[in-house]
Backbone bond lengths (Angstrom), bond angles and torsions (degrees), N, CA, C in turn:
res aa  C-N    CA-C-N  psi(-1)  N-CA   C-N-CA  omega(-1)  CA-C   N-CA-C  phi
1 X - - - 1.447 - - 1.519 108.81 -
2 X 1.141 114.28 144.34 1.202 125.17 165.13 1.710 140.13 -46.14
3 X 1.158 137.41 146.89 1.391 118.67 -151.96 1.569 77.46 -128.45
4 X 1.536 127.03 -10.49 1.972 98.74 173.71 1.368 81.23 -131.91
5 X 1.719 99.58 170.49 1.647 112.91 -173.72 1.810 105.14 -94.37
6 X 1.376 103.37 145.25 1.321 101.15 -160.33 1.760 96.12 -100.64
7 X 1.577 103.36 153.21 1.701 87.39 -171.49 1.834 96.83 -129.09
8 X 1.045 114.56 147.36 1.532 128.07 167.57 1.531 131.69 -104.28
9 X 0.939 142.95 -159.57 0.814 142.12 159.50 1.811 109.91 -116.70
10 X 1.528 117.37 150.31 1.457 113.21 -141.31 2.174 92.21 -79.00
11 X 1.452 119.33 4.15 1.487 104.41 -178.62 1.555 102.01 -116.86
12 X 1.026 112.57 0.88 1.290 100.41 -177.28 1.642 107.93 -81.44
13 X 1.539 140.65 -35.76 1.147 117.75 167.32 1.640 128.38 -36.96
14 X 1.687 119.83 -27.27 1.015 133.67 161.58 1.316 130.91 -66.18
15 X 1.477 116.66 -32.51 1.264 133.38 -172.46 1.429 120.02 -92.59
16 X 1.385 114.72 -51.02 1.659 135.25 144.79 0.808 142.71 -92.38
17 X 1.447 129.19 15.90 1.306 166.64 145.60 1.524 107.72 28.76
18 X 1.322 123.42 -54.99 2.209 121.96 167.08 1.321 92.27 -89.61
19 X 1.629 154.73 -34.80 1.279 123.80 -174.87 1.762 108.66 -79.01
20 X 0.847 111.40 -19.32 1.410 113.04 -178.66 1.419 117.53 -86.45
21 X 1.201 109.18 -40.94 1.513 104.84 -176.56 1.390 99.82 -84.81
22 X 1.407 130.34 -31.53 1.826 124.62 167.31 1.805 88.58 -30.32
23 X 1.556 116.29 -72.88 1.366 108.04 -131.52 1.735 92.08 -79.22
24 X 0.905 121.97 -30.00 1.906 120.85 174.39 1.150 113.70 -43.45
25 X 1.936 110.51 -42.76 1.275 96.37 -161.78 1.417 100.39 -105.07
26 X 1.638 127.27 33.49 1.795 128.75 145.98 1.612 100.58 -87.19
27 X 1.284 149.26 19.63 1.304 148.59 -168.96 1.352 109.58 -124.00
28 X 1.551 124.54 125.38 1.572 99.83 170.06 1.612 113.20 -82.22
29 X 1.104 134.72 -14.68 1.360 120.54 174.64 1.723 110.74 -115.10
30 X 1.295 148.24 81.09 1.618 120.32 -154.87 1.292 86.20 -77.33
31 X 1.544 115.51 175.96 1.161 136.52 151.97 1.376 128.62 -99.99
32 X 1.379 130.48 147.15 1.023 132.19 164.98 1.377 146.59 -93.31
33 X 1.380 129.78 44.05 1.486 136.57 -143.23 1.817 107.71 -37.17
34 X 1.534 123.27 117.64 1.686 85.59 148.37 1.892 115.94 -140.47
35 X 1.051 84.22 179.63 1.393 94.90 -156.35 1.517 103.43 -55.61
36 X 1.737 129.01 -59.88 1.310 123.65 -162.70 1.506 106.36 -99.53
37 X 1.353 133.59 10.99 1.379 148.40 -164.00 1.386 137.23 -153.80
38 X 1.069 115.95 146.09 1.868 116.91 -160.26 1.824 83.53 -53.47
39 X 1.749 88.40 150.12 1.650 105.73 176.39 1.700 112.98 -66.98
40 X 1.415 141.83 157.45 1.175 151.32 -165.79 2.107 100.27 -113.98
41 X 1.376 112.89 121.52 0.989 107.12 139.92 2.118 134.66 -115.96
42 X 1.648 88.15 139.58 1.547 95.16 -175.57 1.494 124.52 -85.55
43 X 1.252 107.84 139.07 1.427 119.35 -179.67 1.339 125.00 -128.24
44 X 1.220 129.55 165.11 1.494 112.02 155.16 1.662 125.36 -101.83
45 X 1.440 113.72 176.92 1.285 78.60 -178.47 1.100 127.14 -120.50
46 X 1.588 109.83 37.35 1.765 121.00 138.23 1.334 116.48 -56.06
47 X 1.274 130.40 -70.59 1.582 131.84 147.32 1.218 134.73 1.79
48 X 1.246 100.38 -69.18 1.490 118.82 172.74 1.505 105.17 -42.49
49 X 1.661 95.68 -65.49 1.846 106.56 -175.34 1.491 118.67 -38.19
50 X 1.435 104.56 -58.89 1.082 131.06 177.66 1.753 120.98 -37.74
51 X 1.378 112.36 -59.21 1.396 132.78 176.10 1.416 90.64 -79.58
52 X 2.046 162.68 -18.17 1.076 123.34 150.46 1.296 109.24 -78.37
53 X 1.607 141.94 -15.40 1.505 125.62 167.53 1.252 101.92 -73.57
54 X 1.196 172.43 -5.18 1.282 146.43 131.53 1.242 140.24 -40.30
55 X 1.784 94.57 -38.39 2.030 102.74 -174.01 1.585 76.79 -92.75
56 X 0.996 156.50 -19.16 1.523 136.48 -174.17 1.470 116.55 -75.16
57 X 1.771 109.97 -45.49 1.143 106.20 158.70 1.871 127.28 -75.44
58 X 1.083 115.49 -23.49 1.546 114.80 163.36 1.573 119.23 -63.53
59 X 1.295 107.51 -24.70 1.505 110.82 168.70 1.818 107.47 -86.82
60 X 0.883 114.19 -39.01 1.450 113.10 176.63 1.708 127.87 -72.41
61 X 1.623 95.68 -9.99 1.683 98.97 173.79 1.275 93.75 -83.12
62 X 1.721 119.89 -56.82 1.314 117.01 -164.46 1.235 135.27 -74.15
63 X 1.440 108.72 0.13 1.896 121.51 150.47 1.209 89.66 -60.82
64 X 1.134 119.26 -104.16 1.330 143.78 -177.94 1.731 96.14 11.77
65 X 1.043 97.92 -86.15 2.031 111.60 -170.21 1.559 87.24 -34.47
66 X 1.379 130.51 -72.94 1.040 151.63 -148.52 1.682 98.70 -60.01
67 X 0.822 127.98 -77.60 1.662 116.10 163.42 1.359 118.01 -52.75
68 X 0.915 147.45 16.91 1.594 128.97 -161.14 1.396 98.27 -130.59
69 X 1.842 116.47 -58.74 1.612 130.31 167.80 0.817 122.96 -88.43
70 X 1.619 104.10 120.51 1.289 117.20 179.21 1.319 131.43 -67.93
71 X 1.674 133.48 111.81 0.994 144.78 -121.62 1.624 141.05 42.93
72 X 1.307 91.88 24.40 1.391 100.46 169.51 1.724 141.53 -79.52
73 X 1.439 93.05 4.28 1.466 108.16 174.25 1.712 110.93 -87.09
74 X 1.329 102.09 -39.49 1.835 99.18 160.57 1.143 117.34 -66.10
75 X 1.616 115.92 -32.06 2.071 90.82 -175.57 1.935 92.10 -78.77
76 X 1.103 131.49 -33.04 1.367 132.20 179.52 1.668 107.43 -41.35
77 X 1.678 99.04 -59.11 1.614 83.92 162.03 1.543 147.04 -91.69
78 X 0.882 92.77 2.67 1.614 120.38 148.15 2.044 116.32 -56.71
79 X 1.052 100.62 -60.07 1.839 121.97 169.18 1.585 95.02 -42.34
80 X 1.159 97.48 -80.60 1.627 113.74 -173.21 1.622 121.71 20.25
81 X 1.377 79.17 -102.49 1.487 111.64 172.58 1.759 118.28 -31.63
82 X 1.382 121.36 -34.74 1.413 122.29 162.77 0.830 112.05 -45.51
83 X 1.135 124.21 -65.11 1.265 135.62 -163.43 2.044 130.08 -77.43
84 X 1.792 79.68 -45.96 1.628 101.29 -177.96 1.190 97.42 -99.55
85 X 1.717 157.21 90.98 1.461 136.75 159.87 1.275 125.78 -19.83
86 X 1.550 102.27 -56.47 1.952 124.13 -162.26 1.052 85.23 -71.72
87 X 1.423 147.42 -1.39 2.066 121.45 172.43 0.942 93.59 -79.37
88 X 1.347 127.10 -64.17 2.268 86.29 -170.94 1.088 139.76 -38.49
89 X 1.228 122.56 -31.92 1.639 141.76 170.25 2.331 99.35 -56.94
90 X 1.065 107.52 -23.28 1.451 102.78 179.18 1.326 92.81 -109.64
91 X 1.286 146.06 -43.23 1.351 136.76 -165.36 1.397 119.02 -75.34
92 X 1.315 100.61 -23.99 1.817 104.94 -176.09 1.186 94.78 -101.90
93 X 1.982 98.43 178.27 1.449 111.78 -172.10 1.396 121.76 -50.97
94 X 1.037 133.05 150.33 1.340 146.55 148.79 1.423 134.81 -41.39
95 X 1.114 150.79 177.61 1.451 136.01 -178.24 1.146 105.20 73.58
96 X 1.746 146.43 -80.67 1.250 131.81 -107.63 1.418 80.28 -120.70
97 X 1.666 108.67 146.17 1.740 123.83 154.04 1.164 116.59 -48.79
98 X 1.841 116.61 104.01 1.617 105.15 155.18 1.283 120.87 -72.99
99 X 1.121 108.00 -4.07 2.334 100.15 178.72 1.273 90.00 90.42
100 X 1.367 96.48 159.16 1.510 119.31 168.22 1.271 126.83 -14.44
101 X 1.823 122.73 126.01 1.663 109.19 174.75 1.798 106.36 -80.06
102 X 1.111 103.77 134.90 1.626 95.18 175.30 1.559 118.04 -97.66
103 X 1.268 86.57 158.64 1.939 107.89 -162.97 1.132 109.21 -37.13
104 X 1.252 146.05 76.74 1.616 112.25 173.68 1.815 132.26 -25.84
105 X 1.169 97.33 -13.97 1.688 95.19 -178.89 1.492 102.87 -78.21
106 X 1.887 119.71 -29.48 1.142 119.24 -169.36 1.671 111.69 -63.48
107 X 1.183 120.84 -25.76 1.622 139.73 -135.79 1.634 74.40 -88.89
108 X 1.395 123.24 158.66 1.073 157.77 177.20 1.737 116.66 -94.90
């Protein structure tokens, strides 16, 4: 399998229909470029399933922590920010421009 997502343009599955879908389906996410509309990404929907049992259980540990330890919603937002950039921009004061949210794809 492929280690980057491969992208097309949104008629060519129609147009080249076995060369295109050969190379989509070495990709785990392809993309779909199109011309007058936000781009499409494809999945299946084992996948799909799969990636909502993860954020369901990642949301369900971190209730969990979050009610259970005491003071554990400050080190949680404390955590945050590793992971999420744009939480400081909600966690800190109000009023002032933090600048640009950055890409999550950029983040390391």
């Amino acid at each position: 399998m492929a280690t980057e997502n491969a992208a097309v343009n949104f008629s060519e599955p129609v147009n080249k229909n076995k060369q295109t879908l050969a190379r989509l389906q070495e990709s785990p996410r392809p993309l779909l470029h199109r011309r007058d509309a936000e781009d499409l990404v494809l999945t299946t929907a084992a996948r799909a399933e799969q990636d909502q049992t993860v954020v369901s259980a990642a949301t369900r540990i971190l209730s969990a922590m979050a009610r259970q330890e005491p003071g554990s919603t400050e080190r949680l937002l404390d955590i945050l920010p590793d992971a999420f950039p744009w939480v400081p921009a909600l966690t800190s004061g109000h009023g002032e421009d933090h600048g640009p949210v950055p890409d999550p794809r950029d983040v390391a």
